[in-house]
Structure formats: C-alpha cells, structure tokens
PQR file with spaces between the fields and no chain letter, atoms N, CA, C, O and H, PARSE charges and radii, in Angstrom:
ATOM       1  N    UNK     1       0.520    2.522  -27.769 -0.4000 1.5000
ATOM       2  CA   UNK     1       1.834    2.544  -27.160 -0.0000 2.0000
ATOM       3  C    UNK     1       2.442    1.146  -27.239  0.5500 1.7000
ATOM       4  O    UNK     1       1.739    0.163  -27.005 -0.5500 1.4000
ATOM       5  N    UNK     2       3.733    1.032  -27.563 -0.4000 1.5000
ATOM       6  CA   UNK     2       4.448    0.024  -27.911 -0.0000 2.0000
ATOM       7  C    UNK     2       4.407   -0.641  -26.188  0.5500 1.7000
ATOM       8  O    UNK     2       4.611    0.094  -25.222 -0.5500 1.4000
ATOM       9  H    UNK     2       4.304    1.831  -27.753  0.4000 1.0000
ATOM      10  N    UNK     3       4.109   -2.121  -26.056 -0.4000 1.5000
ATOM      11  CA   UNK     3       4.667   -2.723  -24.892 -0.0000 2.0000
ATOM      12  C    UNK     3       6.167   -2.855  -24.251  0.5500 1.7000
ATOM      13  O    UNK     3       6.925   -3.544  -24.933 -0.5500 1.4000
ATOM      14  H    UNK     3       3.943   -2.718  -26.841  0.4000 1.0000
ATOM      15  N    UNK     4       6.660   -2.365  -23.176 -0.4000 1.5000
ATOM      16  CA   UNK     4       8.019   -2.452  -23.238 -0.0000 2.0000
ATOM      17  C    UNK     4       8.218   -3.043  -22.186  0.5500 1.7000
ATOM      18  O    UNK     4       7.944   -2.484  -21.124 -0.5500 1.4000
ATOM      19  H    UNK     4       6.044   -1.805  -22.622  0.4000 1.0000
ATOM      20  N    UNK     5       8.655   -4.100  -22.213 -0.4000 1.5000
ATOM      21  CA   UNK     5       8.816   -5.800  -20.632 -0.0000 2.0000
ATOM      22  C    UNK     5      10.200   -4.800  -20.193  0.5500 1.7000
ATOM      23  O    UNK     5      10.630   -5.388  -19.201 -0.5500 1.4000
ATOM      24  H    UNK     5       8.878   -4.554  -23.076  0.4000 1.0000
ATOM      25  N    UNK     6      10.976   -3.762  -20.400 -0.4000 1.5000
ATOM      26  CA   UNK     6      11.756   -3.371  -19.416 -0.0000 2.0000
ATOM      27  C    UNK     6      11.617   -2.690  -18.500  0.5500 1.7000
ATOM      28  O    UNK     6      12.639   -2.314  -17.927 -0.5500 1.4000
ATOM      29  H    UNK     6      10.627   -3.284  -21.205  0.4000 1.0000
ATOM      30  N    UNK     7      10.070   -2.183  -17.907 -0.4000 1.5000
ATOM      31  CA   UNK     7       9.502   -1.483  -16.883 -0.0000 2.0000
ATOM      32  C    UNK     7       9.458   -2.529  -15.795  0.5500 1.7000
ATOM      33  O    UNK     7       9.080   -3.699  -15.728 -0.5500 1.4000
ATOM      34  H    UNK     7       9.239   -2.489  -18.373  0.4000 1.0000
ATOM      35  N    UNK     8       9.923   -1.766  -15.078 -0.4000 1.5000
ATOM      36  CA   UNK     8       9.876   -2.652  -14.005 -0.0000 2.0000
ATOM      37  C    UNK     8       9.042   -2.479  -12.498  0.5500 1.7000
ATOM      38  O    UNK     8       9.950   -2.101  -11.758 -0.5500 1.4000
ATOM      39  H    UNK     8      10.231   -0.816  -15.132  0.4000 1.0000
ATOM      40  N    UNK     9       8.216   -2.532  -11.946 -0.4000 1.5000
ATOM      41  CA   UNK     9       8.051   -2.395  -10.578 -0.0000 2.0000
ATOM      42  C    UNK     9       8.014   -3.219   -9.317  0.5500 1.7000
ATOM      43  O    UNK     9       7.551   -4.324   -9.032 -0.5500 1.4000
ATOM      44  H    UNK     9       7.479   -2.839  -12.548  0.4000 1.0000
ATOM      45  N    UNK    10       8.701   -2.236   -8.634 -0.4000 1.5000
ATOM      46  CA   UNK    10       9.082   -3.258   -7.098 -0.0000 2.0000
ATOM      47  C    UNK    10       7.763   -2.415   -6.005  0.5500 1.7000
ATOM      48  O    UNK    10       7.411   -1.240   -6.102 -0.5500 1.4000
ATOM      49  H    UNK    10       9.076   -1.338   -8.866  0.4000 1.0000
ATOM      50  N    UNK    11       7.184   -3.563   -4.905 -0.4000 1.5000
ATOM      51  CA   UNK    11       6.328   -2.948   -4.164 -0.0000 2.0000
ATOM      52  C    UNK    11       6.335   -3.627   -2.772  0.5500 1.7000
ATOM      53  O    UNK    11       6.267   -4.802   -2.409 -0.5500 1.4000
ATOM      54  H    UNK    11       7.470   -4.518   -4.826  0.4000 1.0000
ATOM      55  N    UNK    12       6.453   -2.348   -2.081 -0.4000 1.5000
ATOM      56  CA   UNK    12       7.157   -2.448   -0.566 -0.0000 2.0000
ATOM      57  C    UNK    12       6.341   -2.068    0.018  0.5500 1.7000
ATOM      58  O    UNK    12       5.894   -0.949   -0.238 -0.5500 1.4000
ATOM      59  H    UNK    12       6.509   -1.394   -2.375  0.4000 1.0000
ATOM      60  N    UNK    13       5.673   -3.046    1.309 -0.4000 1.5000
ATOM      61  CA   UNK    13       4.699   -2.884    2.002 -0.0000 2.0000
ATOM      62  C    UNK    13       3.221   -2.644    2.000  0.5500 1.7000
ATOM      63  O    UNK    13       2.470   -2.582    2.973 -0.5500 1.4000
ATOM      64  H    UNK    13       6.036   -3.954    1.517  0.4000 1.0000
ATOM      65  N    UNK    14       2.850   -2.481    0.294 -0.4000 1.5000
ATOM      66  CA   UNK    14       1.822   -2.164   -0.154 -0.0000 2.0000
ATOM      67  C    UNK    14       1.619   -0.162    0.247  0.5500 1.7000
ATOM      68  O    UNK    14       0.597    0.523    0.232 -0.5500 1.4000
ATOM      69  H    UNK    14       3.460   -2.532   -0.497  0.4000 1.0000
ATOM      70  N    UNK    15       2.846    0.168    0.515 -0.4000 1.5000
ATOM      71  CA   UNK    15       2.818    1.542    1.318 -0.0000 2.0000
ATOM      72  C    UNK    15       3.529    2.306    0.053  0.5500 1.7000
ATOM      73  O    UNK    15       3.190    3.476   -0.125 -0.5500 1.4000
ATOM      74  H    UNK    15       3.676   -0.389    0.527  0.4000 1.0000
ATOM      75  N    UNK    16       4.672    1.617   -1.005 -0.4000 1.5000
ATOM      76  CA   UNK    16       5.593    2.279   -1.299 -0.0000 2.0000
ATOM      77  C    UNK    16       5.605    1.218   -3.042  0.5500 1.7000
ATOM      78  O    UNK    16       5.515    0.023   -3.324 -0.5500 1.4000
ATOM      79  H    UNK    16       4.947    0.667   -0.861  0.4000 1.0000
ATOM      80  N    UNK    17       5.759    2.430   -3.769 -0.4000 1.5000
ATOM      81  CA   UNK    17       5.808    1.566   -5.383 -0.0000 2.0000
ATOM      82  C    UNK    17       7.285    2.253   -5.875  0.5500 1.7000
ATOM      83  O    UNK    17       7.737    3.332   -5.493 -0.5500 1.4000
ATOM      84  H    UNK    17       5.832    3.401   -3.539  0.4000 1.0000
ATOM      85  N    UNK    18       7.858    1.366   -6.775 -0.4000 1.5000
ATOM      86  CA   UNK    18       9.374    1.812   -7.351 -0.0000 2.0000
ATOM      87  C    UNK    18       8.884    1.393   -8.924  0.5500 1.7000
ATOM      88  O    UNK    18       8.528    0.239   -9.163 -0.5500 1.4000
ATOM      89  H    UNK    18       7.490    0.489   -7.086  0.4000 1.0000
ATOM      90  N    UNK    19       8.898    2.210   -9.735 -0.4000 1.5000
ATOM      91  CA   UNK    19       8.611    1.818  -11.719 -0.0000 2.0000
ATOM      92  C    UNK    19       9.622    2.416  -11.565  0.5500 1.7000
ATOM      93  O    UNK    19       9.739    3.393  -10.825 -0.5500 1.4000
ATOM      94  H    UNK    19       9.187    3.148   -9.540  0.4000 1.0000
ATOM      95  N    UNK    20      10.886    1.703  -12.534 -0.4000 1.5000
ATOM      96  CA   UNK    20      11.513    2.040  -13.160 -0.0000 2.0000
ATOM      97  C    UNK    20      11.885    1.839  -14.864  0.5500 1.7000
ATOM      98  O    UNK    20      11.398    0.770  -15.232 -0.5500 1.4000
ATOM      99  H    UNK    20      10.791    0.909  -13.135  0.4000 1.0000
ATOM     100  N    UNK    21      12.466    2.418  -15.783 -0.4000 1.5000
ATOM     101  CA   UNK    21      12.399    2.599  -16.799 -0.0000 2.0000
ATOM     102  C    UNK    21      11.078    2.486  -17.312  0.5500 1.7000
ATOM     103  O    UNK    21      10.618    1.580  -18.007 -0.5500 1.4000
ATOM     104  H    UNK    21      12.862    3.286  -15.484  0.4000 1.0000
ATOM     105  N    UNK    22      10.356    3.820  -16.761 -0.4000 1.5000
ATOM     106  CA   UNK    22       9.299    3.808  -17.329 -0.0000 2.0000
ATOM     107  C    UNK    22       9.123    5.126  -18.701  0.5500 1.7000
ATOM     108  O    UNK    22      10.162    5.779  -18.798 -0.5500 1.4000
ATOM     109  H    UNK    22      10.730    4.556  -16.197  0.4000 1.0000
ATOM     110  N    UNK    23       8.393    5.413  -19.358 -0.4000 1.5000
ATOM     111  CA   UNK    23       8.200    5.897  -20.858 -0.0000 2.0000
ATOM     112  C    UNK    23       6.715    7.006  -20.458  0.5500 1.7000
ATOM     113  O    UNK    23       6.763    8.041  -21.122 -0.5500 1.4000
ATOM     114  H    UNK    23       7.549    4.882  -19.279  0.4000 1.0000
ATOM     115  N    UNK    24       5.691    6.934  -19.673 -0.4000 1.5000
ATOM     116  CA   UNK    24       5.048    8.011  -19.945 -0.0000 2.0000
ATOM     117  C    UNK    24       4.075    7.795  -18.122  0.5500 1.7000
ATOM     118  O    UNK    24       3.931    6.685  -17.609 -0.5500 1.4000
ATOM     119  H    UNK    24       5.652    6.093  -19.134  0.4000 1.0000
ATOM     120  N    UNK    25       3.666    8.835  -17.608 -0.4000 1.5000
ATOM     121  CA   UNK    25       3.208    8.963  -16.790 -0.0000 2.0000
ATOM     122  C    UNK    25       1.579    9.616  -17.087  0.5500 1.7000
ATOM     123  O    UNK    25       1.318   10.799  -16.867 -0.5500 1.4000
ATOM     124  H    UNK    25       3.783    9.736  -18.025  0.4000 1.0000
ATOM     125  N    UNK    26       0.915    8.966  -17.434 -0.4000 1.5000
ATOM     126  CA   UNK    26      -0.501    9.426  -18.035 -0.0000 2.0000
ATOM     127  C    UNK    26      -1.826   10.167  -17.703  0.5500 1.7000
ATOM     128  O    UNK    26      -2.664   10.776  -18.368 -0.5500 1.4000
ATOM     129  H    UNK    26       1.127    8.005  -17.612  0.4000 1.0000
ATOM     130  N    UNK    27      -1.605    9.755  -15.968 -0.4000 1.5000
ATOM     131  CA   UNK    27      -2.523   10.203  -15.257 -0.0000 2.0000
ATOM     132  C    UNK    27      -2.651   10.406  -13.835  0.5500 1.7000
ATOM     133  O    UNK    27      -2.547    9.296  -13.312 -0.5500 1.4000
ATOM     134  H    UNK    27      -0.925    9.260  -15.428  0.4000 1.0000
ATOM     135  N    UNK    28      -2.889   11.606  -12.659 -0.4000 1.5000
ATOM     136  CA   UNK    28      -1.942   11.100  -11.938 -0.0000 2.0000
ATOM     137  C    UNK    28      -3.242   11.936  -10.762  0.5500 1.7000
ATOM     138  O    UNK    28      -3.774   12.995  -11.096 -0.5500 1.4000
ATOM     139  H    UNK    28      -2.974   12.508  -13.083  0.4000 1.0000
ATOM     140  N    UNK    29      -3.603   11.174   -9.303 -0.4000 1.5000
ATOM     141  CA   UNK    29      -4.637   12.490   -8.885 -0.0000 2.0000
ATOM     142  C    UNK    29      -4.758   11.337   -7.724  0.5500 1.7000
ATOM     143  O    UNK    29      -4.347   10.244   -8.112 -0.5500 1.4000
ATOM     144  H    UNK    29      -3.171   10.314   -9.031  0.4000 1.0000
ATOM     145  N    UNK    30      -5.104   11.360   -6.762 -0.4000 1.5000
ATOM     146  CA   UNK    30      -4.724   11.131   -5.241 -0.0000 2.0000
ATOM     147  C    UNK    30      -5.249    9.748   -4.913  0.5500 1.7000
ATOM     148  O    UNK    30      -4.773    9.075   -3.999 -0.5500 1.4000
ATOM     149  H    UNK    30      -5.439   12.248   -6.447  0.4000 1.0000
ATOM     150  N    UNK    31      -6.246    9.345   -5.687 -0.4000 1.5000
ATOM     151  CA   UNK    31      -6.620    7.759   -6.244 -0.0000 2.0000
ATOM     152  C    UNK    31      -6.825    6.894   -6.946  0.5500 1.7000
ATOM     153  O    UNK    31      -7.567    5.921   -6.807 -0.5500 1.4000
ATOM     154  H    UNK    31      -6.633    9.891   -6.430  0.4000 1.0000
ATOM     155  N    UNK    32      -5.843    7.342   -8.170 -0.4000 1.5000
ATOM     156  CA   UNK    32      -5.058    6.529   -9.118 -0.0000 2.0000
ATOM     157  C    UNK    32      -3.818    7.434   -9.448  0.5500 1.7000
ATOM     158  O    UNK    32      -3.647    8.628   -9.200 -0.5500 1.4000
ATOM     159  H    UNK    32      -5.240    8.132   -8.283  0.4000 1.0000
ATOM     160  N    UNK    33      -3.119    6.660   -9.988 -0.4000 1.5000
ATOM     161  CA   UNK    33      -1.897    6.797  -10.950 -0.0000 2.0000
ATOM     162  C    UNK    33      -1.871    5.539  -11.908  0.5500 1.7000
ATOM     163  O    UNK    33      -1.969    4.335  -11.670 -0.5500 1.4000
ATOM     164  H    UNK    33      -3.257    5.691  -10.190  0.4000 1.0000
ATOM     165  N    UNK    34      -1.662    6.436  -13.373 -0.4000 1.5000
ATOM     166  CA   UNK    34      -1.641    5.414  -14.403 -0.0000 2.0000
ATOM     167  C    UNK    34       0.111    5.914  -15.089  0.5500 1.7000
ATOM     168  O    UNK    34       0.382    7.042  -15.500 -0.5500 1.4000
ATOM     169  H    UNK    34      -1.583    7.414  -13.566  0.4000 1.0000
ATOM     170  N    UNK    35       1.122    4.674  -15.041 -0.4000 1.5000
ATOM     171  CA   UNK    35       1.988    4.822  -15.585 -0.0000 2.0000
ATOM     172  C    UNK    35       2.499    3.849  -16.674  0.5500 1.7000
ATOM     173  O    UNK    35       2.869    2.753  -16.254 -0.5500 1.4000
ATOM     174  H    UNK    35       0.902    3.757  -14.707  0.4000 1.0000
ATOM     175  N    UNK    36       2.594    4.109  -18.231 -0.4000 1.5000
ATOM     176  CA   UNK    36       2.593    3.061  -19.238 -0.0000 2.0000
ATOM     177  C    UNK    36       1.711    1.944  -19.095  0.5500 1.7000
ATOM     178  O    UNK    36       0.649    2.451  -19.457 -0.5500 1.4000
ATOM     179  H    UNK    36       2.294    4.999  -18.573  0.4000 1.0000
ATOM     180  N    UNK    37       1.468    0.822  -18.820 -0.4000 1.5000
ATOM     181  CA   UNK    37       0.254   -0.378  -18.823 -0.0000 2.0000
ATOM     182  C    UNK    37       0.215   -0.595  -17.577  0.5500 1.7000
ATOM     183  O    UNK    37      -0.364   -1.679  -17.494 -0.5500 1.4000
ATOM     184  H    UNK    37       2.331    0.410  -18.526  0.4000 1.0000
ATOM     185  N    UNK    38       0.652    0.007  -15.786 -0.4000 1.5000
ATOM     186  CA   UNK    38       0.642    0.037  -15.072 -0.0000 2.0000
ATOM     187  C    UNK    38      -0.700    1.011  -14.298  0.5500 1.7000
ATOM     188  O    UNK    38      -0.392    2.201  -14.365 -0.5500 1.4000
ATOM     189  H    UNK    38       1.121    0.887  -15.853  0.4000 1.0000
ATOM     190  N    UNK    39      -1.804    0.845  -13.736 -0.4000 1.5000
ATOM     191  CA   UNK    39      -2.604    1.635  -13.061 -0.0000 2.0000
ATOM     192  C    UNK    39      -2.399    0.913  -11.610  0.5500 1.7000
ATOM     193  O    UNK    39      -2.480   -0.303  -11.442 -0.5500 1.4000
ATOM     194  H    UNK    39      -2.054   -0.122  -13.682  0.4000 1.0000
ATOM     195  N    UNK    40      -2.032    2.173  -10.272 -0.4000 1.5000
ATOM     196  CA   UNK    40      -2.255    1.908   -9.326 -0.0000 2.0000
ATOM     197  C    UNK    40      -3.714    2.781   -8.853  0.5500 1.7000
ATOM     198  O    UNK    40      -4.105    3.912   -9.145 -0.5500 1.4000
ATOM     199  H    UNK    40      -1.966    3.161  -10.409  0.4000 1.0000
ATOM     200  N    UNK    41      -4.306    1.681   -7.982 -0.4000 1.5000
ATOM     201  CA   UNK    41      -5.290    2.288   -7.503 -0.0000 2.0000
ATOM     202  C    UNK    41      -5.484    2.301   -5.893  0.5500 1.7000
ATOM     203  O    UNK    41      -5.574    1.155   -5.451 -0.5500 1.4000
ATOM     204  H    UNK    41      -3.988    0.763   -7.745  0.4000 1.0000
ATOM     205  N    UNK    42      -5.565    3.272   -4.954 -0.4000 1.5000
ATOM     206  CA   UNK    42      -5.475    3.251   -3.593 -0.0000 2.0000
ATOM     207  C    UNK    42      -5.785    4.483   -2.898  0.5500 1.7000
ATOM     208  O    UNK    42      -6.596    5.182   -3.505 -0.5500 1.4000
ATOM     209  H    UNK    42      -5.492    4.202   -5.313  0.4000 1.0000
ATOM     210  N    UNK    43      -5.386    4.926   -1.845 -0.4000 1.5000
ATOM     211  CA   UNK    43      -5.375    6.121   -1.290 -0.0000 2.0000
ATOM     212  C    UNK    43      -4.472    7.053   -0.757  0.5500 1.7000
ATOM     213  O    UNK    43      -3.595    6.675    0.020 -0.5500 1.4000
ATOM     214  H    UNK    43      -4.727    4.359   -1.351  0.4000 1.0000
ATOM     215  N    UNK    44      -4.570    8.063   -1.039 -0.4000 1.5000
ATOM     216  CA   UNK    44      -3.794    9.079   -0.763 -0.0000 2.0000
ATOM     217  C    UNK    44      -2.193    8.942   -1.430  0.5500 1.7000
ATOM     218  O    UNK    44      -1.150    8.986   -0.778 -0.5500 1.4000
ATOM     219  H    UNK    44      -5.283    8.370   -1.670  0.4000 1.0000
ATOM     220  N    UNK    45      -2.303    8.795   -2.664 -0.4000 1.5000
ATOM     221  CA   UNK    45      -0.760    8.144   -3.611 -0.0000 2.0000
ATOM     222  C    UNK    45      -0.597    9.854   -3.862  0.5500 1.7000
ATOM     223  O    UNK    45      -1.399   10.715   -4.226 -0.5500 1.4000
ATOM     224  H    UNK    45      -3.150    8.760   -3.194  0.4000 1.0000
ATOM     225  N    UNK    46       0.561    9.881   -3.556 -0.4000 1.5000
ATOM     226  CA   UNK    46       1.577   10.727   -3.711 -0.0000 2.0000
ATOM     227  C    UNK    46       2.923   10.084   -4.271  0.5500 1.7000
ATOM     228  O    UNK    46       3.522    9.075   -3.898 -0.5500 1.4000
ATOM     229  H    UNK    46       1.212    9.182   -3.260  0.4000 1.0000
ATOM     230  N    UNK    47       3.251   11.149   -5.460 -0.4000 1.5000
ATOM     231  CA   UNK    47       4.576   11.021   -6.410 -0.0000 2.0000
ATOM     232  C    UNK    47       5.577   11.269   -5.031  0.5500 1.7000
ATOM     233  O    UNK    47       5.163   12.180   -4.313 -0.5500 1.4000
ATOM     234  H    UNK    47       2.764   11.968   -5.763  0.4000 1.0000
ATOM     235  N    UNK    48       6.374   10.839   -4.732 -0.4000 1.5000
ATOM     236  CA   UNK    48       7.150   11.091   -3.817 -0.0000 2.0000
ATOM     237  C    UNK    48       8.611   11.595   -3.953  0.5500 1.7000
ATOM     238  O    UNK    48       9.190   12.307   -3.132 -0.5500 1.4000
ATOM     239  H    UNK    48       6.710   10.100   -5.315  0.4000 1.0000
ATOM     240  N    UNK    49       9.228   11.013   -5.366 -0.4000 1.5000
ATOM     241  CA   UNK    49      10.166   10.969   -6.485 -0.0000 2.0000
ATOM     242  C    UNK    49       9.976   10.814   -7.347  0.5500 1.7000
ATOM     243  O    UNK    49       9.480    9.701   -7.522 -0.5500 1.4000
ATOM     244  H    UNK    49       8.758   10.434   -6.033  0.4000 1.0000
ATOM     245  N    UNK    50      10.176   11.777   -8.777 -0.4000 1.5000
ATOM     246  CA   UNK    50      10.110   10.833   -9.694 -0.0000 2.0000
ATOM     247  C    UNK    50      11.647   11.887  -10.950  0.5500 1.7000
ATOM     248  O    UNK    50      11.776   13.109  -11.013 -0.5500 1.4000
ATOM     249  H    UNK    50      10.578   12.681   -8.635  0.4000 1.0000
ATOM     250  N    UNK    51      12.270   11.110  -11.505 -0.4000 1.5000
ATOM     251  CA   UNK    51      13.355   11.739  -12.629 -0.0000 2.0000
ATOM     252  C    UNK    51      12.649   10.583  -13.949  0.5500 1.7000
ATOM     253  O    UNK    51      11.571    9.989  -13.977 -0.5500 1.4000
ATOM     254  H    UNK    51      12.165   10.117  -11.454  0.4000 1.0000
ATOM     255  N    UNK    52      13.727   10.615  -14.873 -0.4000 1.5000
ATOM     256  CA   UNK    52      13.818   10.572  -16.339 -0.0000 2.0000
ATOM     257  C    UNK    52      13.340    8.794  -16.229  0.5500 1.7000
ATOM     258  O    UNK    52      12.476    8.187  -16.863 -0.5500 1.4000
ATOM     259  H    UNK    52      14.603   11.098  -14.850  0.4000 1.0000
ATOM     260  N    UNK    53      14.301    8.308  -15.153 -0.4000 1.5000
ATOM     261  CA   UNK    53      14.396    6.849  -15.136 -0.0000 2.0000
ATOM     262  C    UNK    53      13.468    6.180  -14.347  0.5500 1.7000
ATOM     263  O    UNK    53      13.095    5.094  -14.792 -0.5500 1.4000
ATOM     264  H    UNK    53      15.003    8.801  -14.638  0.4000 1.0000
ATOM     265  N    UNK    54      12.797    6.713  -12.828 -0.4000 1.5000
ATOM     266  CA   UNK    54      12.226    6.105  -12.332 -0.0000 2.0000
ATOM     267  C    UNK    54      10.692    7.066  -11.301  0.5500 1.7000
ATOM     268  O    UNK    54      10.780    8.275  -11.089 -0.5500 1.4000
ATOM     269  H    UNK    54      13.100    7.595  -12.467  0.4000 1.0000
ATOM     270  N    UNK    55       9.726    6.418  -10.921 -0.4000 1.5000
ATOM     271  CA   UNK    55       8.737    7.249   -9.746 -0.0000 2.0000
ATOM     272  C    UNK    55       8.725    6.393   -9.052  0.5500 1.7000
ATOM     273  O    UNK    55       8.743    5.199   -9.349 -0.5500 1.4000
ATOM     274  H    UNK    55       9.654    5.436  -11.093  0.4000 1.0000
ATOM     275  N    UNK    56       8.675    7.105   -7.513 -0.4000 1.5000
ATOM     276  CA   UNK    56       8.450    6.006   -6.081 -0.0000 2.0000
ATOM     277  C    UNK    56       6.601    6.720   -5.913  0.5500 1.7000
ATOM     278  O    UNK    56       6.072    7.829   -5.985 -0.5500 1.4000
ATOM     279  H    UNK    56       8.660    8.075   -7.272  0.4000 1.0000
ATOM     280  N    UNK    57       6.386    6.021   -5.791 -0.4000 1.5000
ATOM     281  CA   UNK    57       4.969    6.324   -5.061 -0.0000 2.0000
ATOM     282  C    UNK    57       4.325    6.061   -3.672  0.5500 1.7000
ATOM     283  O    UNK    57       4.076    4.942   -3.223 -0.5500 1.4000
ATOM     284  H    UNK    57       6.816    5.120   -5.733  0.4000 1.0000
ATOM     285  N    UNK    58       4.167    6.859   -3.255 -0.4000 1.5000
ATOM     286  CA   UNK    58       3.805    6.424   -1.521 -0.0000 2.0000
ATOM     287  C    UNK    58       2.223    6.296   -1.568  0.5500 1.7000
ATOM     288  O    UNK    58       1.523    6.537   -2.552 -0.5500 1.4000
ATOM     289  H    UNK    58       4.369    7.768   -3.620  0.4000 1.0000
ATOM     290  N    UNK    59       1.843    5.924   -0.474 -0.4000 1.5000
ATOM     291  CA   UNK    59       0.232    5.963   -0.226 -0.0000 2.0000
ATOM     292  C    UNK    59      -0.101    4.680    0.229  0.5500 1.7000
ATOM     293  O    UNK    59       0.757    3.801    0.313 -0.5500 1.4000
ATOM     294  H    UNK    59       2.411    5.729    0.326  0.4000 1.0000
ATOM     295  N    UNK    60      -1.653    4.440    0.628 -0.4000 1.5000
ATOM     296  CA   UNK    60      -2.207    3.091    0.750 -0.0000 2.0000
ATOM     297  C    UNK    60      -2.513    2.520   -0.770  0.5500 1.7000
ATOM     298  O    UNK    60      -3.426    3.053   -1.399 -0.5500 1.4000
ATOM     299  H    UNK    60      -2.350    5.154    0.560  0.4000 1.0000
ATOM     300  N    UNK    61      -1.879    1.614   -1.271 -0.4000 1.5000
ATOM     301  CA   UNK    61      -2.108    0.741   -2.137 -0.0000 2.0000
ATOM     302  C    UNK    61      -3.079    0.124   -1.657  0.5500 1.7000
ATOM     303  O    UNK    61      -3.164   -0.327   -0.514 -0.5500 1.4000
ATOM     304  H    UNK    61      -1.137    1.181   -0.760  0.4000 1.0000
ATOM     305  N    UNK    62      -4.380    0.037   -3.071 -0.4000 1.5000
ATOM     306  CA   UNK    62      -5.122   -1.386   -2.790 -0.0000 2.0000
ATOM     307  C    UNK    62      -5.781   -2.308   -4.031  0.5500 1.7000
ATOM     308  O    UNK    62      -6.657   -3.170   -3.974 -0.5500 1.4000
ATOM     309  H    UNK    62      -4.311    0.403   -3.999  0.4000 1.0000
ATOM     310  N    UNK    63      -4.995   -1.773   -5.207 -0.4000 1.5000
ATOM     311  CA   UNK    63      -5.234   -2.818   -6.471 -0.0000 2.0000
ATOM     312  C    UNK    63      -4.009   -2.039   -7.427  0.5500 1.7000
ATOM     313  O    UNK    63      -3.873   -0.819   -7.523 -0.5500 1.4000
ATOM     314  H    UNK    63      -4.283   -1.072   -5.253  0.4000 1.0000
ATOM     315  N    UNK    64      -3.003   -3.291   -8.228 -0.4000 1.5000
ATOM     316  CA   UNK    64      -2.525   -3.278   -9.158 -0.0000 2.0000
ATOM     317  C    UNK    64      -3.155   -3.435  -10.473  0.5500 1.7000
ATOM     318  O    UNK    64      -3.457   -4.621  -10.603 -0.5500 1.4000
ATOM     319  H    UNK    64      -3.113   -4.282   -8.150  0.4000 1.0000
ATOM     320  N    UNK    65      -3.599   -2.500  -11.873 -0.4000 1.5000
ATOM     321  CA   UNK    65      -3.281   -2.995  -12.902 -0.0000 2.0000
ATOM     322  C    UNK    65      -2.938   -3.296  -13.653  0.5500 1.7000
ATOM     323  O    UNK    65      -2.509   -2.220  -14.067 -0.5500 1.4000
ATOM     324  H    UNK    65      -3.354   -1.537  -11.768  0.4000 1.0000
ATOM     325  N    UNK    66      -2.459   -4.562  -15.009 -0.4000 1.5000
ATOM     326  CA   UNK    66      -1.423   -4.346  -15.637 -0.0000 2.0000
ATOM     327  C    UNK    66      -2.344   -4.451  -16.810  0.5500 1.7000
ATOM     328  O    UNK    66      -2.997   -5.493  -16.877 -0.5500 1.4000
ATOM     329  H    UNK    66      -2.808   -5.437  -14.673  0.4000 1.0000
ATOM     330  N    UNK    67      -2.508   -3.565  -17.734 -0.4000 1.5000
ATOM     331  CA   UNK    67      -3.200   -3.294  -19.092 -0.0000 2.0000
ATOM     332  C    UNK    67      -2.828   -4.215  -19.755  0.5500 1.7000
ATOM     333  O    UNK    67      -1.678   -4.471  -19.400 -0.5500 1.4000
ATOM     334  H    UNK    67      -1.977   -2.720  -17.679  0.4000 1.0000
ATOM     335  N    UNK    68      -3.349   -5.292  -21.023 -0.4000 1.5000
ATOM     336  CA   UNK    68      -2.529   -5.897  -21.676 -0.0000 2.0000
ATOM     337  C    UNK    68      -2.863   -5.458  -23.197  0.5500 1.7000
ATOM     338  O    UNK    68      -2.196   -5.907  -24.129 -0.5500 1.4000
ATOM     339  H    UNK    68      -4.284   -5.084  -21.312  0.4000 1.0000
C-alpha cells in the first residue's frame, strides 16, 4: 500500500480517535483496529462513525501504531 501523509488522526482523551482521509480499514474486533499504517490497540474500541472520509473510534485507548 502506497504511504499517504494525508491521513490524519486527532486523539481526545485517549477515550476518542478521529482518522480522517483515510483509504482502507483492514481489521477491526474489540482490541484492535488497524486502519492504513495506523493500528490502535486498547479496550472495548468501537467504530462509533465512520463514512467515505473519516472513523471516530471510542474505547479505552492504550497503544498507538504507526507502521512504517
């Protein structure tokens, strides 16, 4: 997968994740979510929103990865 620096994520409270312009949602199950070079890992993550342009993710966050 091509790298694309226009994904963006904002993270609020460690409770709440915002990716936007993101390209593929890969993997997704109640203690991880992997989106493009992004893996969150935590508890109880629930898609909360997600359309064409962006996913909010709720849950206890407790590690960011960024694939390189």
């Amino acid at each position: 997968m091509k790298k694309d620096l226009n994904v963006k994520m904002s993270i609020y409270n460690d409770e709440r994740i915002v990716i936007e312009n993101y390209r593929q949602l890969v993997d997704l199950n109640e203690d991880l979510i992997k989106v493009d070079i992004y893996t969150i890992i935590g508890r109880f993550l629930k898609l909360k929103r997600m359309d064409n342009y962006m996913i909010e993710v709720v849950g206890t966050v407790g590690q960011i990865i960024i694939d390189e």
